[in-house]
N, CA, C and O of each residue as an XYZ file, in Angstrom:
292
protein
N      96.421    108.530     98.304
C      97.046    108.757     99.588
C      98.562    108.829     99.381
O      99.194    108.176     98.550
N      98.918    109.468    100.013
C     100.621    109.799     99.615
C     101.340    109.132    101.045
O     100.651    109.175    102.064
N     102.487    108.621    101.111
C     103.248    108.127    102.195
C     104.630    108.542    102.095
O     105.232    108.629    101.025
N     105.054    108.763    103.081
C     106.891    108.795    103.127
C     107.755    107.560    103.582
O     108.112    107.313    104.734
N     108.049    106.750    102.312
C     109.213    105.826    102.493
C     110.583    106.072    103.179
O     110.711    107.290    103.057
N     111.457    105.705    103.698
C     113.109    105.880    104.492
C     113.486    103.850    104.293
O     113.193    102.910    105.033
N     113.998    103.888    103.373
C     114.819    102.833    103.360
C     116.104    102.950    104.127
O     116.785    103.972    104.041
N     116.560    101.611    105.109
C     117.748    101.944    106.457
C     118.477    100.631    105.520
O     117.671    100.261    104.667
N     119.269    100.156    105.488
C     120.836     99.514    105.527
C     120.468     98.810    103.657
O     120.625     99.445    102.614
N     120.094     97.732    103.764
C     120.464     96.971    102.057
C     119.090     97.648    100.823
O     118.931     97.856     99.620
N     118.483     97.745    101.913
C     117.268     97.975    100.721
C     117.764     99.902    100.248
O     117.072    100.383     99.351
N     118.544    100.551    100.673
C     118.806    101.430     99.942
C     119.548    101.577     98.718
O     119.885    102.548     98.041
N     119.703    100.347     98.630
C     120.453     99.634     97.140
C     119.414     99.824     95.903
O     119.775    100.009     94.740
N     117.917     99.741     96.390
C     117.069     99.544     95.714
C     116.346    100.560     95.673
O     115.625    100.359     94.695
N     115.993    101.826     96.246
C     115.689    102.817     96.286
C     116.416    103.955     97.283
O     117.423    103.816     97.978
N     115.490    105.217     97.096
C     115.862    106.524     97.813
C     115.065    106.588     98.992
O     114.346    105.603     99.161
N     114.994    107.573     99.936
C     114.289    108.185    100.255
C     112.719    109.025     99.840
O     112.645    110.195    100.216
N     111.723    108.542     99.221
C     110.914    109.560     98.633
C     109.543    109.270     99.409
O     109.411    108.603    100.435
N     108.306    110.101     98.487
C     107.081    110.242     98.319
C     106.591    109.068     97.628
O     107.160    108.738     96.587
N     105.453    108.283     98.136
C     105.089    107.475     97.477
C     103.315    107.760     97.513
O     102.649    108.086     98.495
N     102.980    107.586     96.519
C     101.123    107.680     96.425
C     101.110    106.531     96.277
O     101.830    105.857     95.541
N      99.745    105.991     97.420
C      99.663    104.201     97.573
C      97.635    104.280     97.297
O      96.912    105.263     97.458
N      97.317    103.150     96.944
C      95.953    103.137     97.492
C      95.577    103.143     98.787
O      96.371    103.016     99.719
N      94.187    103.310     98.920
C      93.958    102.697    100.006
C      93.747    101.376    100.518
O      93.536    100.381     99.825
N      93.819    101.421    101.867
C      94.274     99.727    102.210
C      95.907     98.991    102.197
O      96.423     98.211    102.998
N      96.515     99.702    100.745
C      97.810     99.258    101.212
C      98.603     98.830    101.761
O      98.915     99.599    102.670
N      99.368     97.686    101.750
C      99.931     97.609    103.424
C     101.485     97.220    102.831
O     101.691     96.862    101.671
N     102.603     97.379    103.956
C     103.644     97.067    103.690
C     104.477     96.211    102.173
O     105.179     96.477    101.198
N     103.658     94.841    102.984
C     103.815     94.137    101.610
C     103.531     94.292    100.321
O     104.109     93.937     99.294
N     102.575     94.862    100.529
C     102.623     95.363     98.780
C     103.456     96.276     98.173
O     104.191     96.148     97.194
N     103.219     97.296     98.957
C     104.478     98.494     98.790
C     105.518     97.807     98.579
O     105.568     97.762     97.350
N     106.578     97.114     99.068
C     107.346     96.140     99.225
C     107.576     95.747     97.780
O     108.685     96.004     97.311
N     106.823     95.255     97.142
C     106.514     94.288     96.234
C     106.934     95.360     94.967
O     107.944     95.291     94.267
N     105.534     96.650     94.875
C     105.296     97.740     94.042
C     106.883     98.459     93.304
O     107.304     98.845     92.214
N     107.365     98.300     94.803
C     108.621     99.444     94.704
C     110.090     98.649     94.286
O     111.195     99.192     94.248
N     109.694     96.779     93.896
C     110.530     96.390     93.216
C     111.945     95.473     94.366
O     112.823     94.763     93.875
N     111.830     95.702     95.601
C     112.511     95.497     96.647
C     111.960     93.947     96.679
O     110.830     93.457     96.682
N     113.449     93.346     96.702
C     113.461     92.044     96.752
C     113.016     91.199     97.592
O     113.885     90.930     98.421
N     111.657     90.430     97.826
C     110.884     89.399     98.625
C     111.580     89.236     99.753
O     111.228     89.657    100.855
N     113.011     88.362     99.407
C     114.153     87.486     99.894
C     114.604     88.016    101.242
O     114.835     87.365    102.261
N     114.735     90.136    100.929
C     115.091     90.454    101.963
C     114.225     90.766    103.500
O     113.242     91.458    103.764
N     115.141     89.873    104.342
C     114.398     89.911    105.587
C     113.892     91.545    106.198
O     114.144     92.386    105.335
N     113.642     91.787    106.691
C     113.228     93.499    107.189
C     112.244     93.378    108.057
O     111.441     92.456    108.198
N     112.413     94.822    108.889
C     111.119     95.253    110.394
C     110.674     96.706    109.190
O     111.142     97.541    108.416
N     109.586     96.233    109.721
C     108.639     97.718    109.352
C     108.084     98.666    110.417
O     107.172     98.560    111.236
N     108.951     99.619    110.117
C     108.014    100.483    111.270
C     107.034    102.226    110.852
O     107.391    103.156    110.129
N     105.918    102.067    111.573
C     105.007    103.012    110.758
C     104.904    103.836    112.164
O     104.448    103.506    113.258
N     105.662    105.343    111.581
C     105.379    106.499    112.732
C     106.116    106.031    114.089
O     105.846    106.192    115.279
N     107.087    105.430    113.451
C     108.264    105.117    114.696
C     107.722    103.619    115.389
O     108.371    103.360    116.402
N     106.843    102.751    115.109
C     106.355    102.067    115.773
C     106.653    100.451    114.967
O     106.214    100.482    113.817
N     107.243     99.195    115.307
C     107.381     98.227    114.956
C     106.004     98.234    114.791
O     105.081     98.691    115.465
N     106.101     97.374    113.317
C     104.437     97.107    112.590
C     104.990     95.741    112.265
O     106.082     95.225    112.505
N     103.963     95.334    111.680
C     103.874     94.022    110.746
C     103.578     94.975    109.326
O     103.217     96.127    109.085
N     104.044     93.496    108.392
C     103.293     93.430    107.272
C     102.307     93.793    106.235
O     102.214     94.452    105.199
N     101.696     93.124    106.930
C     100.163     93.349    106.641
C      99.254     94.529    107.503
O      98.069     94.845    107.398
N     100.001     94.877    108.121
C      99.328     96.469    108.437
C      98.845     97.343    107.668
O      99.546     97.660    106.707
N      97.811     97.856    107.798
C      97.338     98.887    106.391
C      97.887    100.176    107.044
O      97.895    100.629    108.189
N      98.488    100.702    105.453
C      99.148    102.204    106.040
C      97.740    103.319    106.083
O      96.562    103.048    105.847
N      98.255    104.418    106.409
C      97.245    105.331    106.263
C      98.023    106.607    105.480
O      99.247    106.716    105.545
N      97.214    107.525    104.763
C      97.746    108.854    104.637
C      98.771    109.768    106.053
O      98.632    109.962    107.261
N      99.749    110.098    105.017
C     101.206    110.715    105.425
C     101.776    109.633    106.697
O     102.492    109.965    107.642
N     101.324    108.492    106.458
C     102.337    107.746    107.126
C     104.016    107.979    107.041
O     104.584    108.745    106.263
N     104.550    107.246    107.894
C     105.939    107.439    107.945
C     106.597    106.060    107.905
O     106.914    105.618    109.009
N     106.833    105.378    106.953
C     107.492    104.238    106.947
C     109.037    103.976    106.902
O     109.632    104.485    105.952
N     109.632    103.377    107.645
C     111.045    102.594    107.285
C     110.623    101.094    107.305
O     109.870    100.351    107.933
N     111.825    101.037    105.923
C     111.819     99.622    105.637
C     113.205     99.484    106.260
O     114.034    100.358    106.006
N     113.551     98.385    107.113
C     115.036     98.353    107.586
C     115.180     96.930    107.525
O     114.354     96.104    107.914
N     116.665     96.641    106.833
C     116.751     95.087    106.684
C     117.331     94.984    107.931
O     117.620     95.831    108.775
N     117.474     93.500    107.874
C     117.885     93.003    109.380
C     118.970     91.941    108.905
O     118.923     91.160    107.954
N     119.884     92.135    109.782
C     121.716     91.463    109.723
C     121.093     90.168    109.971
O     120.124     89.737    110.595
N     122.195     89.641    109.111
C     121.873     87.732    108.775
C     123.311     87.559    109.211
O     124.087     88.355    109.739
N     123.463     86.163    108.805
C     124.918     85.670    108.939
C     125.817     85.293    110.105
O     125.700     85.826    111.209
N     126.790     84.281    109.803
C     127.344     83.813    110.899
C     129.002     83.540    111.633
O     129.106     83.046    112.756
C-alpha cells in the first residue's frame, strides 16, 4: 500500500515530503517509528484532512501530516 507523508514544523528536520509503501494495518505510530522521527516529539496526526489518533490504521493513498505541536513557556 503506498501513502503520502507531509511533515509540518520540527519533524521536517527529519524528513521530506514523499511516498511511502506501508503494510497493511499500519498505523501512525509505526510509521512514526519506521521513518526514524523521534518518539519524544509531541505531534497531531491527521489522515485526509481529519484529526486522527495514533493508532489509527491508515489505508491505501492516504494523506497524512505529521505536525508537531509548540511546547514551551
Amino acid at each position: 500500500m503506498r501513502i503520502k507523508v507531509k511533515p509540518i514544523g520540527l519533524i521536517r528536520n527529519y524528513l521530506n515530503e514523499q511516498d511511502v509503501d506501508i503494510v497493511p494495518g499500519c498505523t501512525p505510530r509505526v510509521l512514526v517509528k519506521e521513518l526514524g522521527i523521534p518518539q519524544e516529539l509531541k505531534m497531531a496526526v491527521f489522515i485526509n484532512g481529519e484529526k486522527k489518533n495514533l493508532d489509527d490504521e491508515l489505508q491505501e493513498n492516504d494523506e497524512i501530516k505529521l505536525v508537531t505541536l509548540a511546547t514551551g513557556g
